[in-house]
C-alpha positions as CSV (number, residue, x, y, z in Angstrom):
1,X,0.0,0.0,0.0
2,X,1.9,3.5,-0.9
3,X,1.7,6.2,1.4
4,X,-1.1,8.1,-0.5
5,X,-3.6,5.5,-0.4
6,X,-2.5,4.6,3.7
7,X,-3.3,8.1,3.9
8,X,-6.6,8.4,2.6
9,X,-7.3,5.2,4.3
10,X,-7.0,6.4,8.0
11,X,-8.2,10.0,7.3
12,X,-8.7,10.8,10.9
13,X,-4.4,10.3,11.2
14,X,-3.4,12.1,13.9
15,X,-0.4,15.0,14.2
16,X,-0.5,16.0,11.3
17,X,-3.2,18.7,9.9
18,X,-4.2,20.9,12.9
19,X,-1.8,23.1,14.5
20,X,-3.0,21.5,18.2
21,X,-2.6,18.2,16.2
22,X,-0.3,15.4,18.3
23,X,0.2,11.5,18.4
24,X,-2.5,11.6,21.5
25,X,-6.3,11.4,20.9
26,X,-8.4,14.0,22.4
27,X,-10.3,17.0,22.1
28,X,-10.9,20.2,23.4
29,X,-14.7,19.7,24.4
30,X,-16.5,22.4,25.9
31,X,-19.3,22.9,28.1
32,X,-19.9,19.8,28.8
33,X,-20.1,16.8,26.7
34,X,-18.9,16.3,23.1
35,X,-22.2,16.4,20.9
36,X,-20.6,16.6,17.1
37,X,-21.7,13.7,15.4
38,X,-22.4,12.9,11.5
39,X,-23.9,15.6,9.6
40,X,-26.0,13.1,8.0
41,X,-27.9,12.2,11.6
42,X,-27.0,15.3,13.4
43,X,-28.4,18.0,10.6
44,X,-31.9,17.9,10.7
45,X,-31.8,19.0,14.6
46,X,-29.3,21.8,13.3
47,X,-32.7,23.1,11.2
48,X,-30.9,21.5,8.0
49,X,-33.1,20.8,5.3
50,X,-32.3,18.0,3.1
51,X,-31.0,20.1,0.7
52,X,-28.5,22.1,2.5
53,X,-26.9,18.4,3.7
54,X,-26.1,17.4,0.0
55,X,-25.0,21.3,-0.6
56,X,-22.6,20.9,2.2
57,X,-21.5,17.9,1.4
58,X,-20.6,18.5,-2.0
59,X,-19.1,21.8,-1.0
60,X,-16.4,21.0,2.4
61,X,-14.1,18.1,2.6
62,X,-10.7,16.8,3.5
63,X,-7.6,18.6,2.8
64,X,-4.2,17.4,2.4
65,X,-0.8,17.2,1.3
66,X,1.5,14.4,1.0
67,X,5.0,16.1,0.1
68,X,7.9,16.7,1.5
69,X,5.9,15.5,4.9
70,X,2.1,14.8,5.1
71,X,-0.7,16.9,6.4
72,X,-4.5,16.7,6.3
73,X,-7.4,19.2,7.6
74,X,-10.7,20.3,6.5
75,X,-11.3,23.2,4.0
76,X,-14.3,24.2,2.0
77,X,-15.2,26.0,-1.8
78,X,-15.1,29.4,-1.6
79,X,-16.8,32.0,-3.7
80,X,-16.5,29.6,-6.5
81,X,-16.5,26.2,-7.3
82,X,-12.9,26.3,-8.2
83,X,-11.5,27.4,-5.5
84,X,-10.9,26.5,-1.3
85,X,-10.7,28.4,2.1
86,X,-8.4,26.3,4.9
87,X,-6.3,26.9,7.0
88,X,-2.9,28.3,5.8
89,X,-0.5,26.1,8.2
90,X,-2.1,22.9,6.0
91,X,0.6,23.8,3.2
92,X,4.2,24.7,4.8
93,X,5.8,21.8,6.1
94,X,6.6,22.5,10.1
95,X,10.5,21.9,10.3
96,X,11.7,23.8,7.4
97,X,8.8,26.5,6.3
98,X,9.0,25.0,2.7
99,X,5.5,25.1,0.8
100,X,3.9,21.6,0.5
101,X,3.5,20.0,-2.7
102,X,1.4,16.9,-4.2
103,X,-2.3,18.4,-2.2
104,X,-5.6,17.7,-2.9
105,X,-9.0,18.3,-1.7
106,X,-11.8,15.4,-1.5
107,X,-15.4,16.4,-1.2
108,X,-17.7,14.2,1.1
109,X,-20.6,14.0,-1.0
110,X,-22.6,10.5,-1.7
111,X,-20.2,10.4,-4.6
112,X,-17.2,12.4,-4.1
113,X,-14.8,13.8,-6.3
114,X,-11.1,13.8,-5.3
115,X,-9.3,17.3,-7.5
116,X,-5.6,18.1,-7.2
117,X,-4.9,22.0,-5.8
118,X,-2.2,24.3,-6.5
119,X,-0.7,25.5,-3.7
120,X,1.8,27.6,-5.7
121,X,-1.1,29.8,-6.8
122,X,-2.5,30.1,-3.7
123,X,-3.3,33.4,-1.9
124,X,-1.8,33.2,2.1
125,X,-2.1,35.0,5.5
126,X,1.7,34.3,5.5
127,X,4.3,32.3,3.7
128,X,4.8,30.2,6.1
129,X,1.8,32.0,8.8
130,X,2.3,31.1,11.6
131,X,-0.3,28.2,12.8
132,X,-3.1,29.3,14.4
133,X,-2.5,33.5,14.0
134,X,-5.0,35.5,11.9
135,X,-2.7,35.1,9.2
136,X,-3.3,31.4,9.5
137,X,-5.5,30.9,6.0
138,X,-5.2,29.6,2.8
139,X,-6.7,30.7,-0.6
140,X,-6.1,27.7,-3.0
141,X,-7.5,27.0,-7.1
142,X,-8.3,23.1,-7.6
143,X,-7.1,22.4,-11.3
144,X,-10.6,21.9,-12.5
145,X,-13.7,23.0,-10.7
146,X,-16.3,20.7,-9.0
147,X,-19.3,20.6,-10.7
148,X,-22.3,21.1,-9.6
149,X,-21.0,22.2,-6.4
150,X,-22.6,25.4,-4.9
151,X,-20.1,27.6,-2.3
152,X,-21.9,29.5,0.3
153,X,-22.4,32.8,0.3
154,X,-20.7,35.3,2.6
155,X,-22.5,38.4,4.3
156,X,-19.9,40.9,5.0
157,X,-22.1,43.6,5.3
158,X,-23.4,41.7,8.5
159,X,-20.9,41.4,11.1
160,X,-20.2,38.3,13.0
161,X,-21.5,38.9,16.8
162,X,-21.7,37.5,20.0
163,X,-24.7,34.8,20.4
164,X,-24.8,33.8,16.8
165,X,-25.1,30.5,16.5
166,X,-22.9,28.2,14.2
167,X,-23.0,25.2,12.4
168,X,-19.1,23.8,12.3
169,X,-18.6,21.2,9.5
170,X,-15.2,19.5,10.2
171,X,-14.2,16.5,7.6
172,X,-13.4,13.7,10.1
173,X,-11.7,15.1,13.4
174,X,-9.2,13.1,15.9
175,X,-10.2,12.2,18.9
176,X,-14.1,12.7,19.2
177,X,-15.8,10.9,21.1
178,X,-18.5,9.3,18.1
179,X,-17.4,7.2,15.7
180,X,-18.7,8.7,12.0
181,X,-17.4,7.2,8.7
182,X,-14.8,9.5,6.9
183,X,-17.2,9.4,3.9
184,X,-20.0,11.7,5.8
185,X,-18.7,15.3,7.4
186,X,-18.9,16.1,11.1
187,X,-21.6,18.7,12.2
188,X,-22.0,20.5,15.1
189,X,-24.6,23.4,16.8
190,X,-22.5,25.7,18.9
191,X,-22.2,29.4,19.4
192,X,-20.3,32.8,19.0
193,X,-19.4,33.9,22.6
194,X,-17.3,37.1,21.9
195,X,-15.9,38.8,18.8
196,X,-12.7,40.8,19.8
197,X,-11.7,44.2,17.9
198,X,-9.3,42.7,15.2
199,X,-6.2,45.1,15.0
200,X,-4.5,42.9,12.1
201,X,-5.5,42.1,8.4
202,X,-8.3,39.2,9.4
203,X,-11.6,39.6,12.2
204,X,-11.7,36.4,14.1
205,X,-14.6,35.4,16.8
206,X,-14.9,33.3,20.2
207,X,-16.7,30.0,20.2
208,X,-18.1,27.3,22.3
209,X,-17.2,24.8,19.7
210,X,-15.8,21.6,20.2
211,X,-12.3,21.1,18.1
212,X,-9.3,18.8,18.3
213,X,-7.0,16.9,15.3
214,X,-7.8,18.1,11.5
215,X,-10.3,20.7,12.8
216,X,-8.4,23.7,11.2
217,X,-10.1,24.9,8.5
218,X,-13.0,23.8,8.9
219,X,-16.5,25.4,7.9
220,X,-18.1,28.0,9.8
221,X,-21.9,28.4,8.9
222,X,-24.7,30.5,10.4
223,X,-27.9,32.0,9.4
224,X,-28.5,35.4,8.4
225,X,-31.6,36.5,7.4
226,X,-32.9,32.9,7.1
227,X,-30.1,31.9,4.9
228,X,-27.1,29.8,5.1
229,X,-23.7,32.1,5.0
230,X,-20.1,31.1,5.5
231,X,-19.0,32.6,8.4
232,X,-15.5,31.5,8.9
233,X,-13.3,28.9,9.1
234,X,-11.8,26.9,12.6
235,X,-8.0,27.8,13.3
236,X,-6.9,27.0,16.3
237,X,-8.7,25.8,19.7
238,X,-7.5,25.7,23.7
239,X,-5.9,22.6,25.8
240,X,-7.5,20.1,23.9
241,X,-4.9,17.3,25.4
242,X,-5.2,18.0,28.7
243,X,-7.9,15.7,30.3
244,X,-8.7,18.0,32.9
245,X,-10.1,20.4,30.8
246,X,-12.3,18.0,28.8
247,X,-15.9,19.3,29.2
248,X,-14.6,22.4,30.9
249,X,-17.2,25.7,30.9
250,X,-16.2,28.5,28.2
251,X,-13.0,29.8,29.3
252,X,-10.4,32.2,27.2
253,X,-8.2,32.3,29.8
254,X,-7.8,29.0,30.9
255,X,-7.9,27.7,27.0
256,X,-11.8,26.5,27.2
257,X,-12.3,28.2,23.3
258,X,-12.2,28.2,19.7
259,X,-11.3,30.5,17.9
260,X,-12.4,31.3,14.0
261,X,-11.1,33.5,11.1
262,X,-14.0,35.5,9.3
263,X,-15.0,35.1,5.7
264,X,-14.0,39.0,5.6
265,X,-11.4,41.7,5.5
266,X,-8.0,39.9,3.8
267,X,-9.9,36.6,3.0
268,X,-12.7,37.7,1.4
269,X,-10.1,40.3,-0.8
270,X,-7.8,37.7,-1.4
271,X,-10.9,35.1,-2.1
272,X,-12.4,37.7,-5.2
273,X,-8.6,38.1,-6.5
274,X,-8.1,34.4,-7.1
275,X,-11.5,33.8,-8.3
276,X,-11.4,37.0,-10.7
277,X,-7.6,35.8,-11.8
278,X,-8.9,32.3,-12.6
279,X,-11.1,33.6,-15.3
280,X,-8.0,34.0,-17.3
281,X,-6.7,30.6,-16.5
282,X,-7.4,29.2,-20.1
283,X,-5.4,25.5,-19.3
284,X,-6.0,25.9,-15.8
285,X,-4.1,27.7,-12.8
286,X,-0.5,28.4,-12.7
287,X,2.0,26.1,-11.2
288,X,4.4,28.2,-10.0
């Protein structure tokens, strides 16, 4: 078996996508117990129509890297169909701040497609950011677009505030306490508890939401005016390997927290550049 396909066969591999990421299972579960669970069974008590599953499904996904050292997260489309929004840290290898090469991004839809990206033309927080800052993100063109495949929108013009509440799609996170095929995404219903005044180029919020291994990146949803937006993406998240702090109430100080990078401000910029440069791409996007 090569290293690609052991890869894709234990998805949930730990220590290797999520800046919190380590060989120890766990997760940084707040307020009480850890409720994500499969999208598929969990999304209807979201308020998830049947509709919005399959949307999201054919929308988020894994994302990873095999070269010169592996890595795998979660990411989602973004603007366009052709296009993702992860976490930055996902594509420089950790030892040496080299860019990662041979990365793909799998969709988890009943039939999903598996589409190469190109990190070299890729729009970043940082080159290398540094994991878990608000220069943490990731910007990257897949070599063909997904079809069918429907991003969510963004609502800039409405700020992010304290109280909304999130849907957080994550592709298959370490550690959590259900078991959940890697072919279905992980859902959760959690909440915005504050959103600090952002002095650098990204706004970022406070959550309640459980994270731990291959959570960066993942998909931030909420509702705004009764439809579904893209809200943000995971970056980072507390003590999640400390057992003592496993079910602990919200707490920034002592690491009880999530925190999320907005669909705004630098992202949502850089987001509209790539997607208006890609309409040029006439054999697809630049390799270097």
């Amino acid at each position: 078996m090569t290293v690609r396909s052991r890869m894709l066969k234990k998805l949930a591999l730990p220590g290797i996508a999520l800046v919190l990421s380590t060989v120890f299972a766990g997760a940084n579960v707040i307020d009480g117990k850890d409720d994500r669970d499969s999208l598929v069974v969990i999304g209807p008590s979201l308020g998830l129509s049947d509709g919005e599953i399959e949307r999201i499904r054919k929308v988020s996904g894994f994302v990873g890297c095999f070269r010169p050292t592996p890595s795998l997260g979660s990411g989602a489309l973004f603007l366009s169909n052709q296009q993702i929004l992860t976490a930055g840290h996902i594509f420089f290898d950790p030892a040496t701040g080299a860019m990662r090469s041979h990365c793909f991004f799998k969709n988890q839809d009943r039939e999903p497609v598996k589409i190469d990206l190109v990190p070299q033309a890729g729009i970043y927080g940082g080159t290398p950011p540094k994991p878990g800052s608000n220069y943490d993100f990731a910007i990257v063109p897949l070599t063909e677009p997904i079809e069918g495949a429907e991003p969510f929108p963004v609502a800039p013009e409405i700020p992010v505030k304290a109280d909304d509440r999130l849907i957080v799609i994550t592709a298959h996170p370490a550690g959590m306490e259900k078991e959940v095929p890697n072919e279905v995404p992980v859902g959760q219903g959690c909440k915005v508890r504050r959103v600090p005044v952002s002095t650098s180029i990204t706004s970022f919020y406070r959550s309640d939401c459980d994270a731990s291994g291959s959570s960066s990146g993942g998909m931030n949803l909420s509702r705004v005016n009764g439809e579904l937006v893209f809200r943000g993406i995971t970056i980072t998240t507390g003590l999640w390997r400390e057992p003592s702090m496993v079910g602990a109430p919200y707490d920034e100080k002592r690491g009880s927290v999530t925190t999320s990078l907005g669909t705004d401000e630098a992202i949502l910029q850089g987001g509209r550049k790539l997607e208006v440069e890609s309409r040029f791409w006439s054999a697809g996007p630049p390799a270097d």
